[in-house]
PyMOL commands that place a pseudoatom at each C-alpha (Angstrom):
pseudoatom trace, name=CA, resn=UNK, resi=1, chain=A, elem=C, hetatm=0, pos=[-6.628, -10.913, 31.642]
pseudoatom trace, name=CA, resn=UNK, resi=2, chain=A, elem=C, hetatm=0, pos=[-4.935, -10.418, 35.007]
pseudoatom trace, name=CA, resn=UNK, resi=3, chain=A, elem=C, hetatm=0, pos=[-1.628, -10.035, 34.881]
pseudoatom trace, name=CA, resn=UNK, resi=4, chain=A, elem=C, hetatm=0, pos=[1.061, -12.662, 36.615]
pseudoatom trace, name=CA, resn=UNK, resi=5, chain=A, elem=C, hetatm=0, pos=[2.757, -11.871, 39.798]
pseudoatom trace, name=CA, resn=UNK, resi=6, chain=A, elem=C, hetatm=0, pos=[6.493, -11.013, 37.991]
pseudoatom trace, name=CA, resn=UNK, resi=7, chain=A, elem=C, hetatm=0, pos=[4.259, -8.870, 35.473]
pseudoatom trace, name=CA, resn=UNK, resi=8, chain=A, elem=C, hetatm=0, pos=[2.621, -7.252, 38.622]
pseudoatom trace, name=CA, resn=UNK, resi=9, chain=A, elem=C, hetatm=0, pos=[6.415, -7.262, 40.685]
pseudoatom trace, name=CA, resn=UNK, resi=10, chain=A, elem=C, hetatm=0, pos=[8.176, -5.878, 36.989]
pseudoatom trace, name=CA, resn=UNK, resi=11, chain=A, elem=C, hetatm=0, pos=[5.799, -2.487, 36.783]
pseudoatom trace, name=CA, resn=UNK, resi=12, chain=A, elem=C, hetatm=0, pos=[5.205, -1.470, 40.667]
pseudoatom trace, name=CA, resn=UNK, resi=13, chain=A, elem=C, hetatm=0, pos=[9.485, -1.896, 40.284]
pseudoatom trace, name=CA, resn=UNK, resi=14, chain=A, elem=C, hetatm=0, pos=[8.888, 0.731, 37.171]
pseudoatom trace, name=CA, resn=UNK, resi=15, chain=A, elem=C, hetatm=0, pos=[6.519, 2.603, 38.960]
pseudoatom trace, name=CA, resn=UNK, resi=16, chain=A, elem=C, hetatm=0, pos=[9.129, 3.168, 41.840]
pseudoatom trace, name=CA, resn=UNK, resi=17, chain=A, elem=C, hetatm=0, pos=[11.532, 4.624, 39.877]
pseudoatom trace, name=CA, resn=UNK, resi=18, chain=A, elem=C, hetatm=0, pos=[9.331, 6.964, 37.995]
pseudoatom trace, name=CA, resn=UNK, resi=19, chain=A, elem=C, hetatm=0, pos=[8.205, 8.073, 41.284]
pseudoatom trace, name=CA, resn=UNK, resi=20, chain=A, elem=C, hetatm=0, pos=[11.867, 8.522, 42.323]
pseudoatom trace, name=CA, resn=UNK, resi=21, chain=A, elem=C, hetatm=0, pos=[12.754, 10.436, 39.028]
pseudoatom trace, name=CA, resn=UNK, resi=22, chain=A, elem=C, hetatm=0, pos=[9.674, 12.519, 39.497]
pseudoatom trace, name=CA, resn=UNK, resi=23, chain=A, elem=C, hetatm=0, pos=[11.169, 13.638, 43.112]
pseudoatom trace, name=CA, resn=UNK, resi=24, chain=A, elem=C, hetatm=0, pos=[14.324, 14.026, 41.555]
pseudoatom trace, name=CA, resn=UNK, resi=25, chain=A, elem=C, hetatm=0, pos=[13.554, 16.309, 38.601]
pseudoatom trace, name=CA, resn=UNK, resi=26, chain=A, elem=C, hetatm=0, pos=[11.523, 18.314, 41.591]
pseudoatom trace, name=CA, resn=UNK, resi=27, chain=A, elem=C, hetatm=0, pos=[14.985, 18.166, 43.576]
pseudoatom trace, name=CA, resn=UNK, resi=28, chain=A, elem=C, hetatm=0, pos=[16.487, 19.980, 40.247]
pseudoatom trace, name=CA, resn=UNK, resi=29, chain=A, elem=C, hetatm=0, pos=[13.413, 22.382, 39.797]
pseudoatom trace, name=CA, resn=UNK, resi=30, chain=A, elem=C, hetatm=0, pos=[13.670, 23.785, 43.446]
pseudoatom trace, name=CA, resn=UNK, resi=31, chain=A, elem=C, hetatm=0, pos=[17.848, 23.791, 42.638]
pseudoatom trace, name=CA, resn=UNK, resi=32, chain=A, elem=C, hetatm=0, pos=[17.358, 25.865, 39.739]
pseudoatom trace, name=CA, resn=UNK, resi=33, chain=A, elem=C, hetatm=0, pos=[14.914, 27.998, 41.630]
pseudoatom trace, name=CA, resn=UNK, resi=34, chain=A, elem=C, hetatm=0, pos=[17.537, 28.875, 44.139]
pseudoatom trace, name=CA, resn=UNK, resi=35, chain=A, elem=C, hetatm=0, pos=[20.159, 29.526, 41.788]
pseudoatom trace, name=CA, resn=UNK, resi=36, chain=A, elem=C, hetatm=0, pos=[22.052, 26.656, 42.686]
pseudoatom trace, name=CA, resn=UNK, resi=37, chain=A, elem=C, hetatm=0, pos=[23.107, 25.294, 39.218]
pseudoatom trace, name=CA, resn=UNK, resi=38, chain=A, elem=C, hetatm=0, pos=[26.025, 26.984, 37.091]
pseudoatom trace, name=CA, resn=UNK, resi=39, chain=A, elem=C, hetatm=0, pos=[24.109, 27.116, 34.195]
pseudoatom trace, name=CA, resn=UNK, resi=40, chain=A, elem=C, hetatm=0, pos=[20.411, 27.920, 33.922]
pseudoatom trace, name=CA, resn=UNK, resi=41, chain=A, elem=C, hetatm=0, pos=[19.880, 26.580, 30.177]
pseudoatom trace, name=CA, resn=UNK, resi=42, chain=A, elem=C, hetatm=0, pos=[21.819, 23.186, 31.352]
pseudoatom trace, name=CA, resn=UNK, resi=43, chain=A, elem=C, hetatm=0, pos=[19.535, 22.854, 34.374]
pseudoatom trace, name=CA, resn=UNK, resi=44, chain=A, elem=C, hetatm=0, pos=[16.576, 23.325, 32.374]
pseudoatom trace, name=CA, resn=UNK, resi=45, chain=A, elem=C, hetatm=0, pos=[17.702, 20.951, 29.835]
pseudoatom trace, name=CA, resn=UNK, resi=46, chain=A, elem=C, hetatm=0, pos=[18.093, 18.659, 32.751]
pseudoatom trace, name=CA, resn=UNK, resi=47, chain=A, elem=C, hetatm=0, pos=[15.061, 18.684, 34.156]
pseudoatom trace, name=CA, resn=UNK, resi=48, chain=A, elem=C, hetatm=0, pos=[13.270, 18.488, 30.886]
pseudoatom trace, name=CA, resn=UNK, resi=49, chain=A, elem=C, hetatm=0, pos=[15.322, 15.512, 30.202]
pseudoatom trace, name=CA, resn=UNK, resi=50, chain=A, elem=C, hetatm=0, pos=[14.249, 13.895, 33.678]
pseudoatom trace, name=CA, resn=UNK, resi=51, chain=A, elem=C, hetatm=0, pos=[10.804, 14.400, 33.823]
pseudoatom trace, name=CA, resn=UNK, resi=52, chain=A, elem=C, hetatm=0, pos=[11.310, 12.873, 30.184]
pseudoatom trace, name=CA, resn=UNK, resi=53, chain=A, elem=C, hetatm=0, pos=[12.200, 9.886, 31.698]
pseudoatom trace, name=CA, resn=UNK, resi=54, chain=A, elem=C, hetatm=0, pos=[10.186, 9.924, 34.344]
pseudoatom trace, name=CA, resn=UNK, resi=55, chain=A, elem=C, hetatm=0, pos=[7.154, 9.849, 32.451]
pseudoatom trace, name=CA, resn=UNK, resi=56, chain=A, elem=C, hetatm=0, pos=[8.796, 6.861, 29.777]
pseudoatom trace, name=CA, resn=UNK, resi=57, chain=A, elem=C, hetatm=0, pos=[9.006, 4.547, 33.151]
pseudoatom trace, name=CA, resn=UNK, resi=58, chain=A, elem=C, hetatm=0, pos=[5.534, 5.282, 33.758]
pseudoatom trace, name=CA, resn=UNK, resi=59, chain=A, elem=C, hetatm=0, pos=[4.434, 4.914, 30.339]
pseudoatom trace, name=CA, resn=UNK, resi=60, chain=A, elem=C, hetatm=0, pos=[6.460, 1.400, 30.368]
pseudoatom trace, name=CA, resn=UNK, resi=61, chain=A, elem=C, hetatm=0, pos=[5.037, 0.450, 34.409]
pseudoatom trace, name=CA, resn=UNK, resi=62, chain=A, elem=C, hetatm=0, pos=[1.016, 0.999, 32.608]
pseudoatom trace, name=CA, resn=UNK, resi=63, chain=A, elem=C, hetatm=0, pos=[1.601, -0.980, 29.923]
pseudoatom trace, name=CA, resn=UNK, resi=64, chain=A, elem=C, hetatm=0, pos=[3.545, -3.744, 31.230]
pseudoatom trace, name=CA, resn=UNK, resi=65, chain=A, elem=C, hetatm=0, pos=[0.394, -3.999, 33.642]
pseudoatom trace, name=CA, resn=UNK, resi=66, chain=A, elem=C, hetatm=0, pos=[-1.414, -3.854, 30.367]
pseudoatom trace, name=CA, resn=UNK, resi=67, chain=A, elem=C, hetatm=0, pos=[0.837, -6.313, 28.992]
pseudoatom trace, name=CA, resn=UNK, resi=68, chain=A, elem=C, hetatm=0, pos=[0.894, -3.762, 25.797]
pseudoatom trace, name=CA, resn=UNK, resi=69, chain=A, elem=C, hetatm=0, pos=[3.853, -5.179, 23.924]
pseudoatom trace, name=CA, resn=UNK, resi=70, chain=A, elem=C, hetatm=0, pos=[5.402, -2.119, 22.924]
pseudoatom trace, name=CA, resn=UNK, resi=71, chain=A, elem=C, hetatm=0, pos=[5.978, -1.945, 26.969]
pseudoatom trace, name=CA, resn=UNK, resi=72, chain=A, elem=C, hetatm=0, pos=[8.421, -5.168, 26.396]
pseudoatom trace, name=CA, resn=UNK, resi=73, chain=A, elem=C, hetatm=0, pos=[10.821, -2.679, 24.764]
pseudoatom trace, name=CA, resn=UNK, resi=74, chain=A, elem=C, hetatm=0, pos=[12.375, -1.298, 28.128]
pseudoatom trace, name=CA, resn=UNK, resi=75, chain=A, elem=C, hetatm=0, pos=[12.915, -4.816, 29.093]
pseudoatom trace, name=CA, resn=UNK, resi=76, chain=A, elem=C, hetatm=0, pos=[14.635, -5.424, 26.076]
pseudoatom trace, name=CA, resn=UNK, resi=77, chain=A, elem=C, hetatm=0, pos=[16.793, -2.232, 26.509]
pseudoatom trace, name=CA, resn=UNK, resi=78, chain=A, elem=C, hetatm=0, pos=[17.614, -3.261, 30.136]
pseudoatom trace, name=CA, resn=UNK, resi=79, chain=A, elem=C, hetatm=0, pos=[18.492, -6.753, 29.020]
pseudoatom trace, name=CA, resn=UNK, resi=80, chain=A, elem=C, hetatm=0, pos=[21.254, -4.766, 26.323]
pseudoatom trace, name=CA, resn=UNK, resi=81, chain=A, elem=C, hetatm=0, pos=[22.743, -2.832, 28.801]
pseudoatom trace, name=CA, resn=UNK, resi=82, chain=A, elem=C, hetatm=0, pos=[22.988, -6.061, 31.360]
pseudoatom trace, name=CA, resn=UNK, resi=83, chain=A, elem=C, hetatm=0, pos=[24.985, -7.759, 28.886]
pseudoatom trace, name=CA, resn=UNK, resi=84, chain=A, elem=C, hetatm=0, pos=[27.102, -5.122, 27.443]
pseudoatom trace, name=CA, resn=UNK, resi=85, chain=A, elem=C, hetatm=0, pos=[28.308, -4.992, 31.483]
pseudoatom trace, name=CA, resn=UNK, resi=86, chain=A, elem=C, hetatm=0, pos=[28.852, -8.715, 32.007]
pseudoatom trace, name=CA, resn=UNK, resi=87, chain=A, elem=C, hetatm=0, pos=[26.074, -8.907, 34.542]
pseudoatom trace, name=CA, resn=UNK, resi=88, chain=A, elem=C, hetatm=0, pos=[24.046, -12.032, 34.396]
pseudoatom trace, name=CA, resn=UNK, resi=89, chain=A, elem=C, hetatm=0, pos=[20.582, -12.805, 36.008]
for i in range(1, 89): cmd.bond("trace and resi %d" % i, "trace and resi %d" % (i + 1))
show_as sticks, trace
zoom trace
């Protein structure tokens, strides 16, 4: 089944940011290569922790396209943390 267009909009919008986390944890890898962080064991840990994520938004973008409904679960986290701030769609 083909998915809807806000299914479709929803996980190129998740595919964006795990592109942008993937360029950021390479942002922190060439950091760490130049010596640039105070603590090598804390920049490693942060770049583990960002690729981490990087690869959960893709993992969530694939199977929101596959409409996979363990992918619904980063919606629903997203939804928490909306209304734990007060923001309202």
């Amino acid at each position: 089944m083909r998915p809807s267009g806000p299914t479709f909009a929803a996980a190129i919008v998740l595919a964006l940011e795990a592109v942008a986390l993937g360029v950021v944890g390479l942002i922190e890898i060439s950091a760490l290569g130049a010596g640039q962080t105070s603590s090598d064991i804390g920049g490693i840990a942060l770049i583990v922790l960002t690729l981490l994520a990087a690869a959960a938004l893709g993992a969530f973008s694939w199977g929101t396209l596959r409409r996979a409904s363990w992918a619904r679960s980063g919606e629903w986290c997203s939804r928490c943390s909306a209304s734990r701030s007060g923001w309202r769609p």
